[in-house]
C-alpha positions in Angstrom: 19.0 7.3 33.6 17.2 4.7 31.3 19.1 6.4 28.2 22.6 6.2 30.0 22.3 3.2 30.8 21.4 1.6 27.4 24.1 3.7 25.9 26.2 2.4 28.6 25.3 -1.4 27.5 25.5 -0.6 24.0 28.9 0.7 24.2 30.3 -2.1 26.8 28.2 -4.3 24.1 30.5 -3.2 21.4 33.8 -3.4 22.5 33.2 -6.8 23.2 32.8 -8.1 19.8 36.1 -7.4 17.5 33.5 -7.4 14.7 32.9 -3.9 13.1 29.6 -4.9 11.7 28.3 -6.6 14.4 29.6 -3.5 16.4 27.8 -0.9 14.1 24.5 -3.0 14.4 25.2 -3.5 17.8 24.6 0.6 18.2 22.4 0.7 15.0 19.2 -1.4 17.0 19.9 -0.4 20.2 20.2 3.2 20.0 17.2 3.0 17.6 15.8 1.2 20.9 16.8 3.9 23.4 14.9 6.2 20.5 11.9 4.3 20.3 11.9 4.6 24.1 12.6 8.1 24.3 9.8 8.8 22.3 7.1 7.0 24.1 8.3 8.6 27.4 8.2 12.3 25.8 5.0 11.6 23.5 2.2 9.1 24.3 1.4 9.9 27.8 0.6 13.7 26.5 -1.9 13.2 23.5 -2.2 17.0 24.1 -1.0 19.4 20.6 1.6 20.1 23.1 3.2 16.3 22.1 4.4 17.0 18.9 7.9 17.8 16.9 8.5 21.0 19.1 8.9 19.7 22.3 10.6 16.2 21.0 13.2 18.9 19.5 13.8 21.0 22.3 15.8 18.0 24.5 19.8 17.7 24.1 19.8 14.3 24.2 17.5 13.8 21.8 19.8 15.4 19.4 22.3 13.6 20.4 19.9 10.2 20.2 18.6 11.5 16.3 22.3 12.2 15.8 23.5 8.6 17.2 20.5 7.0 15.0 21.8 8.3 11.6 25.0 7.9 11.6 26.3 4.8 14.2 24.5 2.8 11.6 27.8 3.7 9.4 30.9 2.2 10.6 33.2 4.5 12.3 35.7 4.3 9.7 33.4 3.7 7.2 35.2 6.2 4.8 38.3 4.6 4.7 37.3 1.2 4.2 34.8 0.1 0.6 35.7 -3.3 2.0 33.4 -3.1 5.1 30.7 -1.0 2.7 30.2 -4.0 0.1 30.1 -6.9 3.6 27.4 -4.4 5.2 25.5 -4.3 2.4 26.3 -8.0 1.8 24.9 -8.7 5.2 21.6 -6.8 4.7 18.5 -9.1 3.3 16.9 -8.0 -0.1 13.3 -7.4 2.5 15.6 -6.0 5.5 16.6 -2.9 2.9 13.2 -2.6 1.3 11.4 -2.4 4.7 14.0 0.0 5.7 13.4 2.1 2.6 9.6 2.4 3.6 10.6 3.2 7.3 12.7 5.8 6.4 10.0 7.4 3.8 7.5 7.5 6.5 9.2 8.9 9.3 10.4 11.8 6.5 6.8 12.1 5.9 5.6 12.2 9.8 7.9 15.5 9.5 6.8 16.8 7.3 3.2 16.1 8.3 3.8 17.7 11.5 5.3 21.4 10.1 3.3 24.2 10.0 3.3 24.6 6.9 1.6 21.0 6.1 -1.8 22.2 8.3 -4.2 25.3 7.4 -3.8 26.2 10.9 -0.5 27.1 10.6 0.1 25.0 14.0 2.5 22.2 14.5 0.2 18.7 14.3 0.5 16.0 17.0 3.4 13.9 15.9 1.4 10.6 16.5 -1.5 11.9 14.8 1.2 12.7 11.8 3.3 9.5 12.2 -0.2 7.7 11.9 -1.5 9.6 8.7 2.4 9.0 6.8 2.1 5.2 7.8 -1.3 4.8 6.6 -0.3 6.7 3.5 2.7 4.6 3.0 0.4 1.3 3.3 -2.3 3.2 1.2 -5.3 1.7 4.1 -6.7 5.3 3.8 -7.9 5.3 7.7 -7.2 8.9 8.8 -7.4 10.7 11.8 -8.2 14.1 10.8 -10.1 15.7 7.8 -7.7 16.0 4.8 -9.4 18.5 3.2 -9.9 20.6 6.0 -7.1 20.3 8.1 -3.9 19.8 5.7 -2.8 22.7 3.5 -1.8 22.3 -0.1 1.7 21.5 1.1 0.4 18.7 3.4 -2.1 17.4 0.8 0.8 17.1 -1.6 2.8 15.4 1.2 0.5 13.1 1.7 -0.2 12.4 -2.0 3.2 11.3 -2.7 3.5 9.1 0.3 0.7 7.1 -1.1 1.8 7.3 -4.4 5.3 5.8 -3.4 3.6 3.6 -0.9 1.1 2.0 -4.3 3.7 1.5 -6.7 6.8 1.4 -4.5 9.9 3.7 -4.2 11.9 1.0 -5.9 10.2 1.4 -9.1 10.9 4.8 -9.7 14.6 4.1 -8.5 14.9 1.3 -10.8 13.1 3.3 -14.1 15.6 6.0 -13.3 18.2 3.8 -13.1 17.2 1.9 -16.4 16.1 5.0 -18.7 19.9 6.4 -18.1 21.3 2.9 -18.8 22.6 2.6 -15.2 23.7 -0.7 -14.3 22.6 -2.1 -11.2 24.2 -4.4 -8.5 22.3 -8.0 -8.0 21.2 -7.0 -4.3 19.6 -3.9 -5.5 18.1 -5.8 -8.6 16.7 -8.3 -5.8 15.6 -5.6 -3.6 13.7 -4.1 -6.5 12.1 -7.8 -7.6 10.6 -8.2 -4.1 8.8 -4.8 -4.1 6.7 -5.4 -6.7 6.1 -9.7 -7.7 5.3 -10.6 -11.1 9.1 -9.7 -12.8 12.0 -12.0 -13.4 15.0 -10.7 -12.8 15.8 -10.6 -16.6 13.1 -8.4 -17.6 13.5 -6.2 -14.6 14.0 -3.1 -16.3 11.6 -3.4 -18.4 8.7 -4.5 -15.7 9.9 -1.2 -14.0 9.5 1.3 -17.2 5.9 -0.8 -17.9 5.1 0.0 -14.1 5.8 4.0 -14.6 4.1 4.2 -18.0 0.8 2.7 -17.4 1.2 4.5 -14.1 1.2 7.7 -15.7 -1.0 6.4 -18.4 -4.2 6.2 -16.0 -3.6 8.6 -13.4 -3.2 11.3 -16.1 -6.5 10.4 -18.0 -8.4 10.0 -14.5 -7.0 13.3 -13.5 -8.3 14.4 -17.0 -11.8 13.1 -16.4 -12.3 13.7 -13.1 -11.4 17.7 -13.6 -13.6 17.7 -16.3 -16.6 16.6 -14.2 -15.6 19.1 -10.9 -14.6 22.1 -13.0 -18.4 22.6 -13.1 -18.4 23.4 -9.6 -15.0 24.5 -7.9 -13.3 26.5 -10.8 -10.3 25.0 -12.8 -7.1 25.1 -10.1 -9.6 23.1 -7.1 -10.9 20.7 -9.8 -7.5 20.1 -11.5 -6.4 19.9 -7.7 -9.5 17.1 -6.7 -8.8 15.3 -9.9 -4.8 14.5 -9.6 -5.3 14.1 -6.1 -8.7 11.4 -6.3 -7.1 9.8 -9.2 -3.6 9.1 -7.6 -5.7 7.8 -4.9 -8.0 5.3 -6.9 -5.3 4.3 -9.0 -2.8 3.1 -5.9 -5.8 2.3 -4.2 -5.4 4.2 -1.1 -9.0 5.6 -0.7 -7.7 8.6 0.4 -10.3 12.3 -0.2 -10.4 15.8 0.3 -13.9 15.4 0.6 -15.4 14.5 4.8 -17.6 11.6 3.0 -15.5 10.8 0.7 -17.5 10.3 -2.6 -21.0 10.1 -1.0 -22.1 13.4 -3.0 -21.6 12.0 -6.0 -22.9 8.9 -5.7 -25.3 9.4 -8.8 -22.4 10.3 -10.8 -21.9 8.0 -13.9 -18.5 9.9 -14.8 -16.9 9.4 -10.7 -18.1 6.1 -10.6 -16.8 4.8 -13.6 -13.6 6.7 -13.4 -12.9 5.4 -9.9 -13.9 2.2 -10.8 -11.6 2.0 -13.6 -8.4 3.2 -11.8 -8.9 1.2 -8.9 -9.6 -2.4 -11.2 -6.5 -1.0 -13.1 -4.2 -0.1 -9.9 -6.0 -3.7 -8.2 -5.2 -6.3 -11.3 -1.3 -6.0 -11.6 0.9 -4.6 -13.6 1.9 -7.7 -15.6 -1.9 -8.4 -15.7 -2.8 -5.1 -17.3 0.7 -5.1 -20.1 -0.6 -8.8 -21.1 -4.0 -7.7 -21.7 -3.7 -4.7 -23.4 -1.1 -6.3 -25.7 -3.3 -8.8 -26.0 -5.9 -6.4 -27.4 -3.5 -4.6 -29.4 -2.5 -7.5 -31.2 -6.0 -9.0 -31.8 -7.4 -5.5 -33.5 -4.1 -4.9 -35.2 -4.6 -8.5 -37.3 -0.8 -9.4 -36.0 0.2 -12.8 -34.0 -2.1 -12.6 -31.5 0.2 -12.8 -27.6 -2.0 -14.8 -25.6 -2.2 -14.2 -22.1 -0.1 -16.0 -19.6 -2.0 -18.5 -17.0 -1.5 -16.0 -14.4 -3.4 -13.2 -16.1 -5.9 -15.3 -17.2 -6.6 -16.3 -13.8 -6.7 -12.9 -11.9 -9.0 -11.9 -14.5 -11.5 -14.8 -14.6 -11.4 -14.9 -10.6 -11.7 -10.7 -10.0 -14.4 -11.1 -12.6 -16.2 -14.4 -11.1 -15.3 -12.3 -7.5 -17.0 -8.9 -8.3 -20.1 -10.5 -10.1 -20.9 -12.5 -7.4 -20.7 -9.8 -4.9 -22.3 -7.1 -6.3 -25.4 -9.7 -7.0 -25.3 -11.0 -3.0 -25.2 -7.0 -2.0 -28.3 -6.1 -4.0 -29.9 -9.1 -2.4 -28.5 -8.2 1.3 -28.6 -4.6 1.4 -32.3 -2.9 3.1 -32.4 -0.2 0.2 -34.9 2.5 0.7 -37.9 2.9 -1.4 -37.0 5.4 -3.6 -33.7 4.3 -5.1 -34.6 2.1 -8.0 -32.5 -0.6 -9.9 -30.5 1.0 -11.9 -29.2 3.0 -9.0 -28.6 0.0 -6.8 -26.7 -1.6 -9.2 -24.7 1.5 -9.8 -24.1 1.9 -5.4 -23.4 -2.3 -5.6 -21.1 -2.1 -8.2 -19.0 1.4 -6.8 -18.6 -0.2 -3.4 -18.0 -4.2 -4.4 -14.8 -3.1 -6.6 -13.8 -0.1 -4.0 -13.7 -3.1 -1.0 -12.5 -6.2 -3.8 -9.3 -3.2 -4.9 -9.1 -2.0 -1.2 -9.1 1.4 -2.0 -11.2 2.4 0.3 -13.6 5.1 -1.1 -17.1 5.0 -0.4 -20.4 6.5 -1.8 -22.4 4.2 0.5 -22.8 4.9 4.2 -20.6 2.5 5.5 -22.1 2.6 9.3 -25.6 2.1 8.4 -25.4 -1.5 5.4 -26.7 -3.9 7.1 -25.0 -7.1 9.1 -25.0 -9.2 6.3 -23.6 -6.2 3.7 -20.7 -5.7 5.8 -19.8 -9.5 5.8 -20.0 -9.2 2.0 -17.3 -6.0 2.3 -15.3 -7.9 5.0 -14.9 -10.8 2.8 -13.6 -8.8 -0.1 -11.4 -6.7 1.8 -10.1 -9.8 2.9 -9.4 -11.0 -0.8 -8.1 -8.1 -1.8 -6.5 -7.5 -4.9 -4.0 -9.4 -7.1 -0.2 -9.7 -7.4 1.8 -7.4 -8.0 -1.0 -4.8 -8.0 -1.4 -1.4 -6.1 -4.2 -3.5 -3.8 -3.5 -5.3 -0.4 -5.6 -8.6 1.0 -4.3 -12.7 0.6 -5.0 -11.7 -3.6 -6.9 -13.2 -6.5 -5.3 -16.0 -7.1 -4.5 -17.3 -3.4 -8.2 -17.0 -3.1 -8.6 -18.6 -6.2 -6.2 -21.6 -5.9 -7.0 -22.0 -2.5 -10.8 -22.9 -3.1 -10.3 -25.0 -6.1 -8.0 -26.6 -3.8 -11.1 -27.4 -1.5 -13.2 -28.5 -4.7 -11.0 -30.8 -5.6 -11.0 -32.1 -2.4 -15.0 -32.1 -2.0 -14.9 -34.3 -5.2 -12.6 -37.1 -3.6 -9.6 -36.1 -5.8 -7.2 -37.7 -3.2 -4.1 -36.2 -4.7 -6.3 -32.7 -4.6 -4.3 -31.7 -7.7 -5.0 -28.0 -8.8 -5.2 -27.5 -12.6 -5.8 -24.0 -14.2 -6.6 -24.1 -18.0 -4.5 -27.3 -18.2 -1.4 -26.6 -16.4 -0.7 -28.1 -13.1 0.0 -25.5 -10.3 2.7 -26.4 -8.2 2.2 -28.5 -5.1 4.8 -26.0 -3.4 2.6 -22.6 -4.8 -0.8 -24.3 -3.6 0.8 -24.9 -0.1 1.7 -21.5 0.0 -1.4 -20.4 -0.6 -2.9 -22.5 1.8 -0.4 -21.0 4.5 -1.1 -17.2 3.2 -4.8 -17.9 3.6 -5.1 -19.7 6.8 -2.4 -17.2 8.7 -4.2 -14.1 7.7 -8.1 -15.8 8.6 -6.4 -16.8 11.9 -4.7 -13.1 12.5 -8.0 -11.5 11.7 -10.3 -14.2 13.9 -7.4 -13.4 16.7 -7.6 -9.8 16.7 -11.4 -10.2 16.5 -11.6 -12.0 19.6 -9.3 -9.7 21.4 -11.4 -6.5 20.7 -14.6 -8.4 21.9 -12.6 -9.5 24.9 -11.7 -6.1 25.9 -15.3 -4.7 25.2 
């Protein structure tokens, strides 16, 4: 009854506006409503295995529902008219499509999550269990709800693998370097679509951002992959250990934290080779793209005796603050952490370091017992989750520089500056950029104290 009479309303809904657009959204959101519905009646109130993809399939008018989803979206003479195509698209925001894209991806993954043929068990996984896992892969947090390792197959592992590998660098960058390499030209949405996946481009080097994007991304998750099979092919044979190492160094590299192993990297904690590698990728998938081309041209240039590039205020910035960032915190950990007697300094430093830059990249891996730092450890790992990364990086968080502008900001301020100007290596930021910055940081402190307060509230 609740699906008839939405469909019902949607259809009365439609032939009310004269609009085809209107009347194609008009079913679009509310179908995709009666959906949404549909699927919390059939699945949440059974978390039982029984609530997965094989009972959503088996009703008729959820077929009709998945079948009303795809295509009302698409004008019902959408073929016969490019007119109404180029307006719909037209209509569409640059984030409307690119958030769409992402939906899209993860609801493809959730799928494929769910199959058979993704779990060792051969059995069909819960579908909120799977839709969970694809949109924490998408968003590379690397929370799970079941043991990759053990509970995925091959298939799902490389599912997942390339949900969080799209999800770090963004499906619009491999679009775009196809796009670009076969000399493709692109329409202006699309090119704006593709600018506000990943900040740090101008429109006129777009292309070329993209193909920089793909190389280095190659670049450093083929070399980790190197390394890291290297160091496992000692213990799991060569097809596990090449497995382990493209699968751990995807993961560092887009900084979604994601293992095959159930505590993480804890085993090899006194490994100079995993820590370093990990550490690399992740301060290479956390600093930016544009970050990491300026610097290493930057070096190239310098040992090549050519015209040195210097590096942008923007690099030099995310590179001074991640560096003034990590320092700091790996210092106040070795001073806040109750170590045990028998780990000695060179140790702590190496356990500091490993989990500092795995919290300041957000990816998420851990060779430190998360549950048992102390109080005033986990504030230190709050606070850099909280920073994050910088922009245009594989790495979440308010970023480097918001950080970064925002507390000189407050310095100049605390030394009576009354215009509380913010100057970075003597260039003027932008009263409009420190505002924002301001705004970024106080919204997410406030959404984090809120949602803090809620869970004690409930407790």
């Amino acid at each position: 009854m609740l699906i008839s009479s939405i469909l019902h309303t949607n259809f009365t809904g439609c032939i009310k506006s004269r609009d085809p657009l209107k009347q194609q959204w008009m079913r679009g959101t509310q179908l995709f409503g009666a959906y949404s519905l549909l699927i919390e009646d059939r699945v949440l109130p059974n978390p039982s295995p029984s609530a997965n993809l094989v009972g959503f399939w088996k009703g008729k008018s959820v077929i009709k529902l998945l079948f009303a989803v795809f295509l009302c979206p698409c004008p019902l003479r959408w073929r016969g008219s490019m007119g109404v195509q180029k307006n719909f698209l037209k209509s569409v925001s640059p984030f409307q499509l690119l958030v769409s894209g992402y939906l899209l991806i993860t609801l493809l993954g959730t799928f494929l999550l769910s199959t058979p043929i993704a779990t060792k068990s051969g059995q069909w996984q819960n579908y909120l269990d799977a839709l969970f896992m694809a949109a924490s892969g998408i968003s590379t947090t690397g929370l799970c709800v079941v043991d990759i390792g053990s509970f995925y197959s091959y298939f799902g592992q490389f599912v997942l693998m390339i949900i969080f590998q799209i999800g770090g660098v963004g499906y619009m960058t491999f679009l775009m370097f196809v796009l670009y390499l076969f000399d493709i030209k692109t329409p202006l949405s699309m090119q704006i679509t593709a600018k506000e996946s990943l900040s740090g481009a101008s429109l006129r080097i777009l292309g070329k951002f993209f193909v920089i994007t793909v190389v280095f991304t190659l670049i450093f998750e083929i070399v980790g992959t190197l390394l890291l099979t290297l160091y496992w092919v000692q213990y799991y044979g060569v097809i596990h250990a090449l497995w382990y190492g493209l699968f751990h160094s995807i993961s560092a590299f887009c900084t979604a934290g994601f293992s095959l192993f159930p505590d993480s990297l804890m085993k090899f904690k006194d490994s100079l080779i995993i820590n370093s590698t990990i550490n690399v990728l992740s301060l290479a998938g956390g600093i930016g793209f544009i970050v990491l081309y300026e610097t290493v041209i930057f070096v190239i240039s310098k040992y090549k005796s050519v015209q040195i590039r210097r590096l942008s205020v923007h690099s030099k910035l995310v590179l001074v603050a991640s560096l003034i960032i990590i320092a700091t915190a790996v210092v106040m950990l070795l001073i806040a952490e109750k170590w045990d007697t028998n780990v000695n300094i060179i140790h702590k430093i190496l356990y500091s370091t490993f989990q500092v830059i795995s919290a300041q990249t957000t990816d998420g891996f851990n060779t430190m017992d998360i549950g048992a730092m102390s109080s005033a450890s986990l504030i230190i790992i709050m606070m850099l989750m909280f920073i994050g990364a910088s922009p245009g990086s594989t790495g979440g968080g308010i970023k480097t520089t918001t950080f970064a502008i925002v507390a000189m900001y407050i310095g100049s301020l605390l030394k009576g500056n009354s215009s509380a100007m913010v100057n970075v290596y003597e260039r003027e930021i932008p009263q409009e950029t420190v505002n924002k910055a301001l705004g970024i940081f106080i919204y997410n402190y406030n959404s984090n104290r809120f949602n803090h307060n809620e869970h004690d509230g409930k407790e």
